[in-house]
C-alpha positions in Angstrom: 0.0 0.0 0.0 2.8 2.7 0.5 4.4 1.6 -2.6 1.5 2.6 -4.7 1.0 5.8 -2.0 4.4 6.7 -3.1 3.7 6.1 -6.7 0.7 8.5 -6.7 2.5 11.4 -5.2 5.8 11.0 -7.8 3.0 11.1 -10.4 1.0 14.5 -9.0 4.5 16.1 -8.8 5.4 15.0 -12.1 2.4 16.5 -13.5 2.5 19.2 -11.7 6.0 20.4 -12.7 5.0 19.6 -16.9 2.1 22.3 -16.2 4.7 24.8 -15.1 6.5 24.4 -17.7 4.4 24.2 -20.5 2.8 27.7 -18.4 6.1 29.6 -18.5 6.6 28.2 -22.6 3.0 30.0 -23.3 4.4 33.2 -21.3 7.6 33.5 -23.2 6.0 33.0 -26.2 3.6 35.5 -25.6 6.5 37.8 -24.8 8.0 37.0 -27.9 4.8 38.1 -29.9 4.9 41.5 -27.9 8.1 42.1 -28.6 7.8 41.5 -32.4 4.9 43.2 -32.5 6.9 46.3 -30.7 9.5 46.0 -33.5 6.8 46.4 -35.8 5.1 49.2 -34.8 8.6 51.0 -34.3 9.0 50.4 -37.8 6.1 51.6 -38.7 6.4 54.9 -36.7 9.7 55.5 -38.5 8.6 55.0 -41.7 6.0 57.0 -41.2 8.2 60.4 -39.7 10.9 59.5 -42.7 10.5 62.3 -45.7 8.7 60.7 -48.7 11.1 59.8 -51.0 10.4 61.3 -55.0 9.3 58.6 -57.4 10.8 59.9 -60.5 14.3 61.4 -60.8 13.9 64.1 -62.7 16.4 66.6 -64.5 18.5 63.9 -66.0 20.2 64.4 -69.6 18.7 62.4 -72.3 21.3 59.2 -73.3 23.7 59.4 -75.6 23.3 58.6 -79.5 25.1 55.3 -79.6 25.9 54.5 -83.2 26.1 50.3 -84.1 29.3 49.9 -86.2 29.4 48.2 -89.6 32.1 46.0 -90.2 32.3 44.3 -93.4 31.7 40.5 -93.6 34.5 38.1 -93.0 35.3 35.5 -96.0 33.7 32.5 -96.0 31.2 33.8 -93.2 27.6 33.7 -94.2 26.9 37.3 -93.7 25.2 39.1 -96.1 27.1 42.1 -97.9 25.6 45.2 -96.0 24.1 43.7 -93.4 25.1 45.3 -89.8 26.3 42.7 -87.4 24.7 41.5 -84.6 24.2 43.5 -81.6 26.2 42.2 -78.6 24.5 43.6 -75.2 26.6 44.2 -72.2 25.0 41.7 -70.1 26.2 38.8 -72.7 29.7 40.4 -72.2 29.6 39.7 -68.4 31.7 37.2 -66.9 29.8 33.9 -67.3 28.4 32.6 -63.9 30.2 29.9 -61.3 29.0 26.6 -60.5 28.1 27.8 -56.9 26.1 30.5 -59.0 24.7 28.4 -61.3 23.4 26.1 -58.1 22.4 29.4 -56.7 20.2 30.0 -59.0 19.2 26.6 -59.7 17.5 26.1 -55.4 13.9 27.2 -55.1 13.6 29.6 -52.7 12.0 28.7 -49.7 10.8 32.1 -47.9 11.5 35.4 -48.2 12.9 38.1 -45.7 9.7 40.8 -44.9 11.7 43.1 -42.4 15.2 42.8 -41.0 17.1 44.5 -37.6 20.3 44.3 -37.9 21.1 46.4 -35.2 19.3 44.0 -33.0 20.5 40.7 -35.3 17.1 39.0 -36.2 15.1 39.2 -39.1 10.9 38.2 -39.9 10.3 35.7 -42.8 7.8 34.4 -44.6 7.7 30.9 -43.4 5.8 29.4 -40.5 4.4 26.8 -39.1 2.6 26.2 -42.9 6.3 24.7 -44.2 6.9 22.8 -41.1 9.5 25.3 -39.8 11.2 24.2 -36.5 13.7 26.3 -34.2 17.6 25.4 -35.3 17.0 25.2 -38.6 19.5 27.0 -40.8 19.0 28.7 -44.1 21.5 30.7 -46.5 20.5 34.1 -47.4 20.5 34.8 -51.5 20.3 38.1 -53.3 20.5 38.0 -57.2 23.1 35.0 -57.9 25.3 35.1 -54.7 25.0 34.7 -51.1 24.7 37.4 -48.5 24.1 35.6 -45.0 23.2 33.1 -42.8 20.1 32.8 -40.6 18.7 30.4 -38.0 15.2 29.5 -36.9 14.3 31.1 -33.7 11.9 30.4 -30.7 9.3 32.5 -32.2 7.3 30.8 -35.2 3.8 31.8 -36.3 1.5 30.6 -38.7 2.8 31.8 -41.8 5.9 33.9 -40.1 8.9 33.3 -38.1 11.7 34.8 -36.3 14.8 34.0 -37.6 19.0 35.1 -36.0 20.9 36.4 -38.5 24.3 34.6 -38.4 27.0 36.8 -37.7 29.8 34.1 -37.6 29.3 33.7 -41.7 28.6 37.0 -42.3 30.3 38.8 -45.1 32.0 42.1 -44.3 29.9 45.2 -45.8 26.8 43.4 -46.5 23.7 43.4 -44.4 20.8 41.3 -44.9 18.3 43.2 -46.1 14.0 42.5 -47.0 13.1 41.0 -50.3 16.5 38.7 -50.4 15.6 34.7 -50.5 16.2 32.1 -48.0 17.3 29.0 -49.8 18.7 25.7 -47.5 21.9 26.0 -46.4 25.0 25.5 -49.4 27.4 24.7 -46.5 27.6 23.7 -43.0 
């Protein structure tokens, strides 16, 4: 009989220590939302006291008359006499692109980056519980065809949103993480 006495109280205690915890989980959590939602509206007030910016530059000169050279046709090529060569635009001049760009641009990207504080070294993204986000999860940070950044999942993950650290011990000097660049999984450990 004081076996199962004994038993009994273990259990009460037991249970009685999982409610506090998951009671203090809910209250940090709930700090968590605060403070995000203290961020935000911070933001917001900034934004809002911050001189609108003009939409159109104006007072620019028009751009310059660029005249297409003709060159005449090589022998044996299959050029017409005349006929102006092709047009080569700068872009197909540009270096041609890595293999680590190439599988840059090749990952889908998984969320994007909605706000960022980098004075305070967290950023909100657009992943939540909806893509089965969990806390610890790391993600490279892409803008255009190269990386700017790591991030890691925080505590705080909503719906549709989460919290993430940005990652200062792969950071690269000069560049900040900023809204609008692409989380894709993580190139390297």
């Amino acid at each position: 009989m004081r076996l199962s006495h004994y038993a009994l109280a273990l259990t009460i205690i037991l249970l009685a220590i999982t409610g506090y915890l998951a009671w203090e989980a809910q209250e940090e959590a709930k700090g968590a939302r605060k403070e995000l939602e203290l961020v935000r509206r911070q933001q917001a007030a900034h934004e809002m006291a911050m001189p609108a910016k003009p939409d159109t530059v104006t007072n620019l000169p028009p751009p310059p008359d660029v005249p297409v050279p003709t060159v005449p046709p090589l022998a044996g090529s299959n050029l017409m006499p005349g006929t102006p060569p092709a047009y080569v635009s700068p872009a197909a001049a540009a270096a041609p692109l890595t293999d680590l760009q190439k599988q840059l641009l090749g990952m889908p990207a998984f969320a994007k980056v909605i706000e960022v504080q980098n004075d305070q070294g967290f950023a909100v993204i657009s992943a939540g519980r909806d893509k089965q986000l969990a806390s610890g999860m790391k993600f490279d940070v892409r803008r255009g065809n190269g990386l700017v950044g790591r991030v890691i999942v925080g505590e705080t993950i909503e719906a549709a949103e989460a919290v993430v650290d940005i990652d200062n011990t792969v950071a690269i000097p000069g560049v900040r993480i900023e809204a609008g660049d692409e989380l894709i999984p993580a190139i390297r450990k």
